[in-house]
C-alpha positions as CSV (number, residue, x, y, z in Angstrom):
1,X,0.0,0.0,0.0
2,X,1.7,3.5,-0.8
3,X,0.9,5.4,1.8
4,X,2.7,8.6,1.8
5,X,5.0,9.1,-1.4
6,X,7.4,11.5,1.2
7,X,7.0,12.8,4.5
8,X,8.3,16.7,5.4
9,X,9.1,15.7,9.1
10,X,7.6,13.1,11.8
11,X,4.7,14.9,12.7
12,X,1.4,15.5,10.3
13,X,-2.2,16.7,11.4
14,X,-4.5,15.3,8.7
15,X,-7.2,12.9,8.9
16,X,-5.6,9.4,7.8
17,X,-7.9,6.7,9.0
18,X,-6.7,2.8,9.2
19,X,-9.4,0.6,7.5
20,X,-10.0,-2.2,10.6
21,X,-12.6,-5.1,11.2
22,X,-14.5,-3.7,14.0
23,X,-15.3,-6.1,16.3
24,X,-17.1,-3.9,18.6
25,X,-17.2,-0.4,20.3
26,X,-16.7,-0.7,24.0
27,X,-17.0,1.8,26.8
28,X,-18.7,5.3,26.5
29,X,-15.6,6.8,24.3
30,X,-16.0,4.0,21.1
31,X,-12.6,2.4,21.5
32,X,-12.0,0.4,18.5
33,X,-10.7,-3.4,19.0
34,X,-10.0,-5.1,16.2
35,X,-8.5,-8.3,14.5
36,X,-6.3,-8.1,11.5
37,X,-6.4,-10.3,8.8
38,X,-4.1,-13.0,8.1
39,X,-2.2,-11.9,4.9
40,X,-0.3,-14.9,3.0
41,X,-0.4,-18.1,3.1
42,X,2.7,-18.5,6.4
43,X,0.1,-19.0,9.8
44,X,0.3,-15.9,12.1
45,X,-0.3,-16.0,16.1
46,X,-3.4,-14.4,16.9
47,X,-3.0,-12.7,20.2
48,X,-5.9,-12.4,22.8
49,X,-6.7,-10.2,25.7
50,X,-5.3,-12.7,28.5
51,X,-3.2,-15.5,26.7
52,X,-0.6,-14.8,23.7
53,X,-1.8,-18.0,21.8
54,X,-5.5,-17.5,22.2
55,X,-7.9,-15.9,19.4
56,X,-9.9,-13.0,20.3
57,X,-13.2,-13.3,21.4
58,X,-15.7,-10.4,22.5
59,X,-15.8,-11.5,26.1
60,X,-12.3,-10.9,26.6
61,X,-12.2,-7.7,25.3
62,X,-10.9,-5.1,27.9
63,X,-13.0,-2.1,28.0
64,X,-10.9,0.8,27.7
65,X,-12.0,4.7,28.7
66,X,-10.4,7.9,27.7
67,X,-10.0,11.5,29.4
68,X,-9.3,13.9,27.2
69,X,-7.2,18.2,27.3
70,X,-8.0,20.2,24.5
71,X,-5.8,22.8,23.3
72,X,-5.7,25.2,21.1
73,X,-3.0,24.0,19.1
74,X,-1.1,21.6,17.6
75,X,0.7,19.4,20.3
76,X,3.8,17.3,20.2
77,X,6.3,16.3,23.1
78,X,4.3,15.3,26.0
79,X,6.3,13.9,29.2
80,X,4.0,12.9,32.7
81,X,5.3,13.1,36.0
82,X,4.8,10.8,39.5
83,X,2.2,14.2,40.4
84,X,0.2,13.3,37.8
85,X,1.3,16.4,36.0
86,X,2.0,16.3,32.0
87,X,3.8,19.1,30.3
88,X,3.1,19.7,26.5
89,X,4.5,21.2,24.1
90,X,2.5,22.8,20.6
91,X,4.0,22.7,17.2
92,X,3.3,25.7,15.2
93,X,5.2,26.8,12.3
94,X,5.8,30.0,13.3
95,X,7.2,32.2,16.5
96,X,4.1,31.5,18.7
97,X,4.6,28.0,20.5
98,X,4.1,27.3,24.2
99,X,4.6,24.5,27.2
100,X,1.7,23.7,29.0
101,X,1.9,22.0,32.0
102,X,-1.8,20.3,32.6
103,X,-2.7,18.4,35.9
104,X,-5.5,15.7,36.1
105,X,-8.0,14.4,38.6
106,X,-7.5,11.6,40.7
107,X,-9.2,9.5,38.2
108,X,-8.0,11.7,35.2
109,X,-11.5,12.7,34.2
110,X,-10.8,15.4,33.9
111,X,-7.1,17.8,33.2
112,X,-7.1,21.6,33.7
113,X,-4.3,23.8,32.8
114,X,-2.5,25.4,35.3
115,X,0.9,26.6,33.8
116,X,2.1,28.0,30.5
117,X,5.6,29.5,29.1
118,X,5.6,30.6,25.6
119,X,8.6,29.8,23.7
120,X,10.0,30.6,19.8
121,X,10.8,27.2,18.1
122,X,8.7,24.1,18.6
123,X,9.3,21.4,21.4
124,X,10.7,18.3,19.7
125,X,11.0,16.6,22.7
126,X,10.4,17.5,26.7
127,X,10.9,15.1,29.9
128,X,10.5,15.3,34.2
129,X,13.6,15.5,35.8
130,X,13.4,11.8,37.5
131,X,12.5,11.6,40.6
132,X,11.4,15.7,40.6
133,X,7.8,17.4,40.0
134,X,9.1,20.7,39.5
135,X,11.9,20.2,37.5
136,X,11.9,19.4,33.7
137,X,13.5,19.9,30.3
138,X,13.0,20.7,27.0
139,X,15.1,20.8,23.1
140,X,14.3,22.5,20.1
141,X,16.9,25.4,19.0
142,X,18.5,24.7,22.5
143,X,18.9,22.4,25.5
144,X,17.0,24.3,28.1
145,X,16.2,23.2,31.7
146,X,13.1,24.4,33.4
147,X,12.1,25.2,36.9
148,X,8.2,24.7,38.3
149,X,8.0,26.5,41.4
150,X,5.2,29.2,41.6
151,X,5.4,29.6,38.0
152,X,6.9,27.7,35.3
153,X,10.6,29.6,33.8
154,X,13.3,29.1,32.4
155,X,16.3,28.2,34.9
156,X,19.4,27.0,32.3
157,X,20.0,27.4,28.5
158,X,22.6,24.5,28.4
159,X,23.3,25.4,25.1
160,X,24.8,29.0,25.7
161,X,26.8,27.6,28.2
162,X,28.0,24.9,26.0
163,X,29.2,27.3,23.2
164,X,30.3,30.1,25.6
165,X,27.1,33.0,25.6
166,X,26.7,32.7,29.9
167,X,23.1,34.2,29.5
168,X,24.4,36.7,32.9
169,X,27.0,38.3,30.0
170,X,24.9,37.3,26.8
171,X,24.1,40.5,24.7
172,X,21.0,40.8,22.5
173,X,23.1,40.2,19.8
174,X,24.2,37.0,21.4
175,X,20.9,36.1,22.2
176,X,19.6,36.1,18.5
177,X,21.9,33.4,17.5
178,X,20.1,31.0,19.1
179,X,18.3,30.2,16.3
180,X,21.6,29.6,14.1
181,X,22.7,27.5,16.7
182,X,22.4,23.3,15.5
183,X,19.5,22.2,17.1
184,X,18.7,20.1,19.1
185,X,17.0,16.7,18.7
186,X,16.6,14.8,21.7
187,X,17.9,13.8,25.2
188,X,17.3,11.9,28.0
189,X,18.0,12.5,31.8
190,X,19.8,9.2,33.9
191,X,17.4,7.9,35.6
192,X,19.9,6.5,38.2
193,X,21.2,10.0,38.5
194,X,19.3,13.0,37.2
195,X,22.3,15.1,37.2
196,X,23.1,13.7,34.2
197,X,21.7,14.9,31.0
198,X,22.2,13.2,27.3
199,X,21.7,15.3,24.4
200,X,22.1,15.0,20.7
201,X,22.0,17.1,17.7
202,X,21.8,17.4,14.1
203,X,25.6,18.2,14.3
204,X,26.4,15.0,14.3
205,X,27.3,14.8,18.0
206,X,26.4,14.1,21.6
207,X,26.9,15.5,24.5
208,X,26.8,14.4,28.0
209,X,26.3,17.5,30.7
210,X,26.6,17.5,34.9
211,X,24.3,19.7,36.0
212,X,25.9,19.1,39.5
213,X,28.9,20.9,37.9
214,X,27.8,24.6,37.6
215,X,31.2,25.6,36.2
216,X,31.6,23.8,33.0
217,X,27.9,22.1,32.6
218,X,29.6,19.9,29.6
219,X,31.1,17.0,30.4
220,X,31.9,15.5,27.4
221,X,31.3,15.6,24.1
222,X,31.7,13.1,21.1
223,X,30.4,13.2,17.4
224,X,28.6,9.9,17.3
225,X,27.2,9.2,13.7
226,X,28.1,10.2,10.3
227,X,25.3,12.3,10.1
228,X,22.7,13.5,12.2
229,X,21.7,12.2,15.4
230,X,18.2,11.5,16.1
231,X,17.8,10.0,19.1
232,X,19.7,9.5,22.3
233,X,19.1,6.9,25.6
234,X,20.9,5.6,28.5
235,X,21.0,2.2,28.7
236,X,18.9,0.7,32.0
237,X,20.6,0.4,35.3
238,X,23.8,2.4,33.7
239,X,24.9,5.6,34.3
240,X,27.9,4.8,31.9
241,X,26.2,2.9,28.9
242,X,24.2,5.1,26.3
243,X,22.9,4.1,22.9
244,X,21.9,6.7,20.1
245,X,20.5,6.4,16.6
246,X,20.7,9.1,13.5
247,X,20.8,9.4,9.8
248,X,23.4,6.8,8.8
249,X,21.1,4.0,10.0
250,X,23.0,2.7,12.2
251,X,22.0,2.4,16.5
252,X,25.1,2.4,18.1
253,X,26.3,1.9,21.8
254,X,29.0,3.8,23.6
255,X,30.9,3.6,27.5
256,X,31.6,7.1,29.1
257,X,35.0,5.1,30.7
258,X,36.4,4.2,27.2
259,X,35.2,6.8,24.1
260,X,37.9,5.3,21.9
261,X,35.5,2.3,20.3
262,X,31.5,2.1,20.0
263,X,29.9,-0.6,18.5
264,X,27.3,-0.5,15.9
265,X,24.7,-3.0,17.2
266,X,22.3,-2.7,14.3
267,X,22.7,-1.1,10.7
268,X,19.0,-0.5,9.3
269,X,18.9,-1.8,5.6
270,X,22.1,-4.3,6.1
271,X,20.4,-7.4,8.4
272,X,22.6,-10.3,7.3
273,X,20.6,-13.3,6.0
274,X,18.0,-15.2,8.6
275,X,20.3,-17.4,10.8
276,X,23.6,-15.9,9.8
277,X,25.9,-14.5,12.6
278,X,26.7,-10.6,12.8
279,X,30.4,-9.7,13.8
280,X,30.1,-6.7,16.1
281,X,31.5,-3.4,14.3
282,X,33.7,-1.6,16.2
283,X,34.1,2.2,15.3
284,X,37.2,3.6,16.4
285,X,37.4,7.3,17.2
286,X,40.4,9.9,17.9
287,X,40.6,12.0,20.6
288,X,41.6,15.9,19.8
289,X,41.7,18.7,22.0
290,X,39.0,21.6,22.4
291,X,40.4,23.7,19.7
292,X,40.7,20.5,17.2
293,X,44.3,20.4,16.6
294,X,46.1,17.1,17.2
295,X,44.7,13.3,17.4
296,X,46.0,11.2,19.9
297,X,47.4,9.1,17.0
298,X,46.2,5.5,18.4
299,X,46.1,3.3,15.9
300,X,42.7,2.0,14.9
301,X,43.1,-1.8,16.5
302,X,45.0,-1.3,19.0
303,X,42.6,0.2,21.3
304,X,45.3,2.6,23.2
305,X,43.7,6.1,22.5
306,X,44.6,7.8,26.0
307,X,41.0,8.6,27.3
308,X,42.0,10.0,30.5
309,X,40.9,14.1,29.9
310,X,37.2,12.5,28.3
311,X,35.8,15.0,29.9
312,X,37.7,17.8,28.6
313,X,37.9,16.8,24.9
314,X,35.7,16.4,21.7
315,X,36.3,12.7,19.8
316,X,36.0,12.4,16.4
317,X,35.4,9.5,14.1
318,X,38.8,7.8,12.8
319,X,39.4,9.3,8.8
320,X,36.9,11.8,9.7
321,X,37.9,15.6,9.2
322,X,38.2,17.4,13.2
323,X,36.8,20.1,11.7
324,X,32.9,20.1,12.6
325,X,31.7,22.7,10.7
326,X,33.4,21.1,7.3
327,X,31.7,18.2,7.8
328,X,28.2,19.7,8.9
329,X,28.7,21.4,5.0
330,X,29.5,18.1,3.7
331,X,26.0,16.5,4.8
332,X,23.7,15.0,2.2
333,X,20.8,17.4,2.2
334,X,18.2,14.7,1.3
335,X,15.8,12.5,3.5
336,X,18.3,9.3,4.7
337,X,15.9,6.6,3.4
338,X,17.5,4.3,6.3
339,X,17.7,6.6,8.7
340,X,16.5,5.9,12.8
341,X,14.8,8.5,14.5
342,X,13.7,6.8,17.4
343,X,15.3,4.4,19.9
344,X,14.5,2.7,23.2
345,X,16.1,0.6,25.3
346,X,14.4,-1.7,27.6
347,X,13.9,-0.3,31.2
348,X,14.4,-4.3,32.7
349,X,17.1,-5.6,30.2
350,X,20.2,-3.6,29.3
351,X,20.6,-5.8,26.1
352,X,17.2,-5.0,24.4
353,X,16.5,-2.1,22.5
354,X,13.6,-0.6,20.3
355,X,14.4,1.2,16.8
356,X,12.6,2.7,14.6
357,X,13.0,3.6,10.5
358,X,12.2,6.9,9.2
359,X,8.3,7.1,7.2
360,X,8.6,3.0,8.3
361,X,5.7,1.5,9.9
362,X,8.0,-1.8,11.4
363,X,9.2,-1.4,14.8
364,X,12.2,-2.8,15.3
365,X,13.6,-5.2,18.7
366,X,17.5,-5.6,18.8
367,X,19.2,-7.6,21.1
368,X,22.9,-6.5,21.6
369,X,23.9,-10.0,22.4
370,X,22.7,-10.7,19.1
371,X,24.2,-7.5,17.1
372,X,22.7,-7.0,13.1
373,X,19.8,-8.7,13.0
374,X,16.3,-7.9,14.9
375,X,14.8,-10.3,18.0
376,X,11.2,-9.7,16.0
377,X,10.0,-6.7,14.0
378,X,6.5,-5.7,14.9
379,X,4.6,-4.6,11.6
380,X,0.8,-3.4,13.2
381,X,0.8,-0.8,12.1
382,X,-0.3,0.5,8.4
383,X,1.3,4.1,8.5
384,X,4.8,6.0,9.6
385,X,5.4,5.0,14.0
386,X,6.1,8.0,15.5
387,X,6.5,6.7,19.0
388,X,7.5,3.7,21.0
389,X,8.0,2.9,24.8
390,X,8.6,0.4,27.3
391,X,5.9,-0.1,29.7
392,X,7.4,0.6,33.5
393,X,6.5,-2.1,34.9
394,X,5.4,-5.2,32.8
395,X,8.7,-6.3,31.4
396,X,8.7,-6.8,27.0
397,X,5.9,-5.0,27.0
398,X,5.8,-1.7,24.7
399,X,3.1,0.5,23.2
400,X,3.5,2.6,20.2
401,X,1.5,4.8,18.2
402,X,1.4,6.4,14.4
403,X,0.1,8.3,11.7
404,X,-2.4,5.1,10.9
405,X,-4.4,6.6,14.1
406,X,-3.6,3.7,15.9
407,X,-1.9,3.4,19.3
408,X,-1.0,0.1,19.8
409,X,-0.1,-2.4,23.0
410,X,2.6,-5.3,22.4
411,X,3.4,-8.1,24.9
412,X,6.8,-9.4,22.9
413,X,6.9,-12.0,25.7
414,X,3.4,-13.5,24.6
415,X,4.4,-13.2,20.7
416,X,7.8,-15.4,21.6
417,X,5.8,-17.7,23.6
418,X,8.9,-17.0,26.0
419,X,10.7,-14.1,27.9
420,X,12.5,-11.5,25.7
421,X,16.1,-12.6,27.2
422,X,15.7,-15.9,26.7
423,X,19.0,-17.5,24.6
424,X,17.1,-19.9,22.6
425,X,14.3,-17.8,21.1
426,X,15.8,-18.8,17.8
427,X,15.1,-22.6,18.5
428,X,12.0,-22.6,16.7
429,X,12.1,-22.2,13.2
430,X,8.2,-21.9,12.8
431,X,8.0,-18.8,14.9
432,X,7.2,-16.1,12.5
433,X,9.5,-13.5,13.7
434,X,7.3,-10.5,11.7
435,X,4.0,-10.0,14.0
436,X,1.6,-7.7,12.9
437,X,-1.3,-8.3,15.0
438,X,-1.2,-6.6,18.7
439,X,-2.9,-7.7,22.1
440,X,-4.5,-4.1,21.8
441,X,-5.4,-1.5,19.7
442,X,-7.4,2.4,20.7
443,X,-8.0,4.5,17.6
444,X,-8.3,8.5,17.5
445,X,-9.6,10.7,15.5
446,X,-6.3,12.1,13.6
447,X,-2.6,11.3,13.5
448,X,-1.3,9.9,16.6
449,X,2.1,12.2,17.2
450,X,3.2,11.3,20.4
451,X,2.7,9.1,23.6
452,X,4.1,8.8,27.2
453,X,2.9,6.2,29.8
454,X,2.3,7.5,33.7
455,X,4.5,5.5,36.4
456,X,2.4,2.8,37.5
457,X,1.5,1.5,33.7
458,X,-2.2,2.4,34.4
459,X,-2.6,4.8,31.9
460,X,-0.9,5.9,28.6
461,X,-1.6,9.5,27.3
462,X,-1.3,10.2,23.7
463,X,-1.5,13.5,21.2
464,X,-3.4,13.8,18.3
465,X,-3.8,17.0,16.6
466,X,-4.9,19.6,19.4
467,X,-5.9,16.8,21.8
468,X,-4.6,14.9,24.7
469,X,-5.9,11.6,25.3
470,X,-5.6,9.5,28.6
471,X,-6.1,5.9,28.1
472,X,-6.6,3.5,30.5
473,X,-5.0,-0.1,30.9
474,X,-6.1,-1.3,34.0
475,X,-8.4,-3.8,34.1
């Protein structure tokens, strides 16, 4: 089916429907179950409400409510907090976007607005501080960090400090190159220890900050893809393990105690034949000093690049040029038809990882253990995912949700008829490793942009055009 011929950017507001078989409309808000059909001649599991080998029947169907915020634009990033708080963020083409903080009732029936900050550019992605209801972040031109107390202000631009502009000294002039400043596309705060703050950029890099460090808030920075990175997570239980995704296709894995080597774990668009083995591809890099003059001149296998001043010191790619800004000039200004824009790694098992393909409608499970080939590709959707996550506290389950309308709920332990970790999920030859058909399925009215589950795995809130939708799980 040709969907969309080309997508301008991940997000879209226009009235795509998927074409389901209704089963029924449950609850007082219509939510749509449905059954796929089987497509081919290869037999597909067909996943029920309580047992991943059992058909779906209507008395098994989980009825399903929805509480929805209405605003009066566009939303986007969305991130809830333990206080039942969820900050948006609109997505206007123009000068005139906002964050609104919105707070819901104890049995989310209702939200209400009760902070707003206006800001220039469009929110591409916005998170809590862990552990903190009055702390949270937010990228789009620049890495900015964002206090709730009384009112909701700005506290740090990370990104003036990180290219010298302290906003005590900045002058207007200063201040208007912001927006000539590479932006920036996600991050992701350590949940072990917020301090911490991942970042990535179109720049080709990523950068690690301390916030505990008021002095020099950067801590290290490395350019991490051949072209631009589009995504950027800690790995779970690590404060020293991150993963990141961009452009080039490729989801690769890095160790803040040795920046001389990260391994490409998965290259989109090169998966070696089905029961072939995958050598792990190392990717040396070269350390150079802050002004880029002089490599360390390690030699690419001998793993001996002195990594001591990390934090003081920009690594580049081996063979790559140490001058940034040449190779930012160099970039291939079309769409990267492989390229990854989302990742996320499991929060119960440091191997596992989700990926997603630019305008693709296949999620994609790695294992690292496993490196160039997926665990399973989930294919339930019928449009572009925009959004994937883990849920916090069932482990290998994930929801997602796309421009098909859909937002969908995955048990990948039920589909493997075994835990996600388990060695010898490749025993079975029968299993059909492509899945299209999810435990669960709720259906809105336009494009689903975004999603964010709360921290019990009750509820999962989604965007869709001006609209915020809470769903609930529970039974």
């Amino acid at each position: 089916m040709d969907y969309r011929g080309s997508k301008r950017s991940s997000i879209s507001f226009g009235s795509y429907q998927r074409q389901l078989n209704i089963f029924d409309n449950v609850g007082n808000n219509g939510v749509n179950f449905y059954q796929r059909q089987n497509q081919g001649s290869q037999p597909q599991q067909q996943l029920g409400i309580a047992s991943g080998n059992s058909n779906y029947t209507l008395d098994k169907l989980k009825t399903v409510t929805s509480c929805q915020y209405q605003s009066s634009a566009p939303l986007y990033a969305l991130s809830w907090n333990q206080n039942d708080q969820c900050a948006l963020g609109t997505y206007k083409e123009d000068s005139y976007n906002r964050i609104e903080i919105i707070s819901g009732s104890k049995d989310y029936s209702t939200w209400e607005c009760t902070h707003v900050a206006n800001v220039v550019y469009p929110v591409s992605r916005i998170q809590w501080m862990p552990q903190n209801n009055t702390r949270l972040a937010t990228c789009s031109d620049s890495l900015r960090i964002w206090s709730l107390d009384g009112s909701l202000q700005e506290q740090i631009n990370l990104s003036l400090y990180k290219y010298g502009k302290h906003p005590s000294s900045a002058s207007q002039k200063d201040t208007a190159t912001l927006g000539q400043l590479p932006p920036v596309t996600s991050f992701h705060w350590s949940p072990i220890s917020p301090n911490l703050l991942l970042s990535c950029s179109i720049d080709t890099t990523c950068t690690v900050w301390d916030l505990s460090n008021s002095t020099n808030y950067v801590k290290t920075q490395l350019i991490a893809h051949d072209s631009e990175v589009f995504d950027v997570k800690f790995l779970a239980q690590s404060t020293q393990l991150f993963a990141s995704c961009g452009g080039d296709g490729s989801v690769r894995v890095f160790d803040l105690r040795s920046l001389a080597h990260s391994t490409i774990v998965y290259e989109h668009g090169h998966e070696p034949a089905h029961g072939s083995s995958a050598n792990v591809n190392k990717n040396c890099t070269a350390k150079v000093t802050a002004a880029g003059t002089g490599a360390s001149g390690a030699s690419a296998g001998s793993g001996s690049t002195d990594t001591s001043q990390a934090s003081d010191s920009t690594l580049l790619p081996r063979n790559r040029s140490q001058d940034s800004n040449a190779s930012l000039g160099n970039m291939d200004p079309e769409p990267h038809s492989n390229a990854l824009v989302r990742l996320e790694p499991n929060p119960f098992d440091p191997n596992v990882i989700v990926t997603v393909a630019q305008d693709s409608n296949a999620i994609i499970v790695l294992d690292m253990r496993y490196p160039g080939s997926p665990l399973v590709t989930l294919e339930g959707h019928i449009g572009p995912v925009n959004q994937v996550q883990w849920h916090p506290k069932k482990s290998g389950v994930l929801v997602s949700c796309g421009d098909d309308c859909q937002v969908l709920y995955w048990d990948i332990n039920a589909l493997l008829g075994q835990t996600v970790s388990n060695n010898s999920r490749w025993a079975n030859q029968n299993v059909v490793h492509n899945v299209d058909t999810p435990q669960m399925a709720y259906t809105t009215d336009t494009e689903a942009n975004n999603l964010v589950l709360n921290s019990t795995g009750s509820h999962v809130g989604t965007v869709h055009g001006k609209t915020f939708t809470a769903i609930n799980l529970s039974t």
